[in-house]
Structure formats: structure tokens, C-alpha cells
C-alpha positions as CSV (number, residue, x, y, z in Angstrom):
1,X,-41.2,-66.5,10.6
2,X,-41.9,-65.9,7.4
3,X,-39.5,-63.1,7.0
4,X,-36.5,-64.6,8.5
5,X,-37.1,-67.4,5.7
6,X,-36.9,-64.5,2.7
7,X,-34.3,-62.6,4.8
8,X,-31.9,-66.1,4.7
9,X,-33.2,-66.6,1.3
10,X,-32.1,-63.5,0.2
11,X,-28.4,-63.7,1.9
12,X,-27.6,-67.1,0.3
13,X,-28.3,-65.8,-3.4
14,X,-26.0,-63.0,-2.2
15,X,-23.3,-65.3,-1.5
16,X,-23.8,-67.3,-4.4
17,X,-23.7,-64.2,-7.1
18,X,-20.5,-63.0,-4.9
19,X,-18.8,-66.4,-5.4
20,X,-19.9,-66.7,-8.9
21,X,-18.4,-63.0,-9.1
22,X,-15.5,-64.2,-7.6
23,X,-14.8,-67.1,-9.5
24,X,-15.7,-65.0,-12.8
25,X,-13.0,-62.3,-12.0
26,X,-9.8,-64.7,-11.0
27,X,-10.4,-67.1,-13.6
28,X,-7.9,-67.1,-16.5
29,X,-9.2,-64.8,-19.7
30,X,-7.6,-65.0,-23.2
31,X,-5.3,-62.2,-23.9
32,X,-4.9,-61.8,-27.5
33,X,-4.2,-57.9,-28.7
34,X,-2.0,-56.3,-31.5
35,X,-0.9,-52.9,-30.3
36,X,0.4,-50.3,-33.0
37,X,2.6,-47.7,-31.4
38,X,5.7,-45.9,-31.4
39,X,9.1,-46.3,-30.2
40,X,10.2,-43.4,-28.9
41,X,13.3,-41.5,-26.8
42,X,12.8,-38.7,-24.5
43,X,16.4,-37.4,-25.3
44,X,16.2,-37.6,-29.0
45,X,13.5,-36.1,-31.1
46,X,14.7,-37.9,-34.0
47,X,13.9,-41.8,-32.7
48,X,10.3,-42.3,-33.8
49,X,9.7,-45.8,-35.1
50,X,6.2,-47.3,-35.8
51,X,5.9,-50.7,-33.7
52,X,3.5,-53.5,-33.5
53,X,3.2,-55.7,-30.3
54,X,1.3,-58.9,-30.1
55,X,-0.1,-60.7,-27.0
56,X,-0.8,-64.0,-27.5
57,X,-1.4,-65.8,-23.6
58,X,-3.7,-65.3,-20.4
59,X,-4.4,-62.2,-18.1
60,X,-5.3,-63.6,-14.5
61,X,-6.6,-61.0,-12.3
62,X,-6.5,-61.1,-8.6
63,X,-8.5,-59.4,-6.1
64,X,-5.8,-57.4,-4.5
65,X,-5.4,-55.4,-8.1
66,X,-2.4,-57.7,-8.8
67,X,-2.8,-59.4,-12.5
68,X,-0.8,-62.5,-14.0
69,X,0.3,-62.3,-17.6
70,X,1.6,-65.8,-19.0
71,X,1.9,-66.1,-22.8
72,X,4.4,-64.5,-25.4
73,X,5.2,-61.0,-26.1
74,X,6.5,-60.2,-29.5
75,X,7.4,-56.8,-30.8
76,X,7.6,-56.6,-34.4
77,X,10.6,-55.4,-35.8
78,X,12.7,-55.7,-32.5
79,X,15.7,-57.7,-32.0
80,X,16.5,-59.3,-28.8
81,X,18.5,-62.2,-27.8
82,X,16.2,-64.4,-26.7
83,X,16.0,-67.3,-29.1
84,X,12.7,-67.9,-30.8
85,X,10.5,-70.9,-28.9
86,X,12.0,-69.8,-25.6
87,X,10.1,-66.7,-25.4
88,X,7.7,-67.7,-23.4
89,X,6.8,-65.0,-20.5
90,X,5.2,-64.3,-17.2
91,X,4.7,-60.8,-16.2
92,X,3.4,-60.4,-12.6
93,X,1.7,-57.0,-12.6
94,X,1.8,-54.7,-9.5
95,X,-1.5,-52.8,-8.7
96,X,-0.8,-49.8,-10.4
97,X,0.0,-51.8,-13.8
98,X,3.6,-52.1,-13.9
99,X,5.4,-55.5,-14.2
100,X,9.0,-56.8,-15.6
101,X,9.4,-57.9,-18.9
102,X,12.0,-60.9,-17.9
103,X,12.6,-64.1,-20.1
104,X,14.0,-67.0,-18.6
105,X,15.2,-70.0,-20.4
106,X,17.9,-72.6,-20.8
107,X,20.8,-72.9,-23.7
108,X,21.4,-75.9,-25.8
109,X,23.8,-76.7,-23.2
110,X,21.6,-76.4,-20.3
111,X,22.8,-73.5,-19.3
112,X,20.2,-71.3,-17.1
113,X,20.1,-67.9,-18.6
114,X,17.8,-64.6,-18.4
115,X,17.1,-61.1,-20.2
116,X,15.6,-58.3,-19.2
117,X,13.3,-56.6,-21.6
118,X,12.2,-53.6,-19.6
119,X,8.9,-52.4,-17.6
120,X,5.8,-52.7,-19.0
121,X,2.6,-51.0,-17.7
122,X,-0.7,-51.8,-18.9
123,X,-3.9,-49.6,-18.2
124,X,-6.6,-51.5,-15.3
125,X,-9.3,-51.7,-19.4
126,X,-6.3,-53.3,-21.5
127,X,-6.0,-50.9,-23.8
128,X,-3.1,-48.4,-23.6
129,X,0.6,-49.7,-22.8
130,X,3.9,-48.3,-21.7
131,X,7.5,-50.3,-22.5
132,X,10.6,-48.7,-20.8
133,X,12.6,-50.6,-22.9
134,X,15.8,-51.2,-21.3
135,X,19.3,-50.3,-22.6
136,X,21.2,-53.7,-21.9
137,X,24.3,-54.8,-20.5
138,X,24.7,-58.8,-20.8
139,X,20.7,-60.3,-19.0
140,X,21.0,-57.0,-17.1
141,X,19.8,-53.7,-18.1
142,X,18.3,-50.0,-16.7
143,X,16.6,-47.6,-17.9
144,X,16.9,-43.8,-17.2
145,X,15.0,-40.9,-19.1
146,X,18.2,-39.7,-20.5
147,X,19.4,-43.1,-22.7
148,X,16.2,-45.7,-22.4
149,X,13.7,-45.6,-25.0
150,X,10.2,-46.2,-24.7
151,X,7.2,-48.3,-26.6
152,X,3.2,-46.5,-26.3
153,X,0.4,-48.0,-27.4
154,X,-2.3,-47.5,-29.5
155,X,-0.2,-44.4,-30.6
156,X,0.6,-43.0,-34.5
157,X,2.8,-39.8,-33.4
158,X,5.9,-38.9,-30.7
159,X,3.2,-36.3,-29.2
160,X,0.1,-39.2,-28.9
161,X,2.8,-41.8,-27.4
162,X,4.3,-39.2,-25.1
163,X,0.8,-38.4,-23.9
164,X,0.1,-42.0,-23.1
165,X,3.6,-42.5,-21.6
166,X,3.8,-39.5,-19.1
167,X,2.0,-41.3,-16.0
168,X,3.6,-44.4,-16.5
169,X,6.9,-42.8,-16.7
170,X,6.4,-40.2,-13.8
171,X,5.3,-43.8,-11.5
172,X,8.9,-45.6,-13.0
173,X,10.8,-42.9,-12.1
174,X,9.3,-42.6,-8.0
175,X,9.3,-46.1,-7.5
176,X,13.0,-45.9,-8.6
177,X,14.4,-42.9,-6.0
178,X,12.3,-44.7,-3.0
């Protein structure tokens, strides 16, 4: 008798840890990083710029692998037409990383309007990070390893941002030909 009490004692502070566990891990955490990288072209050796990005928002990660970015993404030095206090973001991540960089807001006019950054890819730690940076057309763009450029992080050379770009790239491209 005695040991079926331990042995039900035992399961429930199992439970409890693996809700608490739970509850820890989906739970919203602060995401606030400066990346210094490089921006970078696969098809010309002479595009090498030194880039900052800042995270300023929430990471909220789900059990299936999936994360939830919801914040602002600014990239020092880079122009896009989004205008300032609209820049807002929420990047839904796939398991391996990868989500779209898509800004959606309204004009002055009401007007519903979008832009497509580019694919981003962040490591399962937080630490490194992949931009394909689309080359756009209007809200719409694409990117291709022959005209897009990309954005690694934490990077100070072409070589060390190619080295951190190569899986993300080589994932892009498959998920692209399926």
C-alpha cells in the first residue's frame, strides 16, 4: 500500500514539472539582439557591406519546432518602403528556422498594402541568421542565387557570412524546386 502511495506521488510531480515545463517553453520570451553582419551577393564578389540588425519584440516557441516572432526588425543602413511606425512584424517560423519577412500595413488613405522583405532563417540557440533579401518588384519580390543578395549574422568577412549562409541557402533553394 505504501508503495502505490509513493508510486502516485511520484507520477503527479512528474506531471506537474512537465506542465511547468510546458508552460515555461511556449510562453512569450523577450527578443532583443543586435546582429553585426554582412551583406553579401553570391554573383558578385565586389558587394560586401557591414550591416547591423536589431530585434526588438517576442520569440514564442511551440512544441512542434514552430516559433512566433512578433516585434520590429530594423536593418541599419537599409532602405525599404515601408514607412517608419508601420514596421511592425510577425514572422512565423517553420521547423527548420525559416520564416517570411512580410510587412503589412495600411496608407494614409486606408489603403491595405504589403512588402516582402525576404526569408529569414534563424538558428534553433538564436544566434546566427540568414536574410535572402529579395530583389523587388512592387510588394512582390524573389530571390535566386544569381541576382538576390544575402544578410549573415554574427559575420565580419564575405568568407565567415558565406560559411554561415550555405545551409540556409542550400534548404531555400530545395524547398523552392519542390
Amino acid at each position: 500500500m505504501k508503495m502505490k502511495k509513493y508510486i502516485t506521488l511520484f507520477s503527479i510531480v512528474i506531471i506537474i514539472i512537465t506542465i511547468l515545463y510546458l508552460v515555461w517553453y511556449a510562453f512569450p520570451k523577450n527578443f532583443n539582439s543586435t546582429f553585426n553582419g554582412i551583406l553579401f551577393n553570391l554573383d558578385d564578389p565586389d558587394v560586401e557591406e557591414n550591416v547591423s540588425i536589431y530585434f526588438d519584440g517576442t520569440i514564442r516557441k511551440r512544441l512542434n519546432g514552430e516559433m512566433t516572432y512578433d516585434g520590429i526588425v530594423r536593418i541599419k543602413g537599409d532602405k525599404f518602403p515601408v514607412p517608419k511606425g508601420k514596421r511592425d512584424l510577425i514572422i512565423n517560423f517553420d521547423k527548420n528556422g525559416m520564416g517570411l519577412m512580410t510587412y503589412m500595413y495600411y496608407t494614409e488613405n486606408g489603403e491595405p498594402k504589403h512588402y516582402v522583405y525576404g526569408t529569414i532563417t534563424l538558428n534553433e540557440d538564436l544566434t546566427k541568421l540568414t536574410i535572402l533579401r529579395y530583389r523587388n518588384n512592387g510588394s512582390h519580390g524573389s530571390w535566386t542565387k544569381n541576382d538576390g543578395d544575402i544578410i549573415s549574422a554574427p559575420a565580419t568577412t564575405r568568407k565567415e557570412a558565406l560559411k554561415i549562409a550555405d545551409p540556409f541557402v542550400d534548404y531555400h533553394l530545395q524547398q523552392r524546386e519542390k
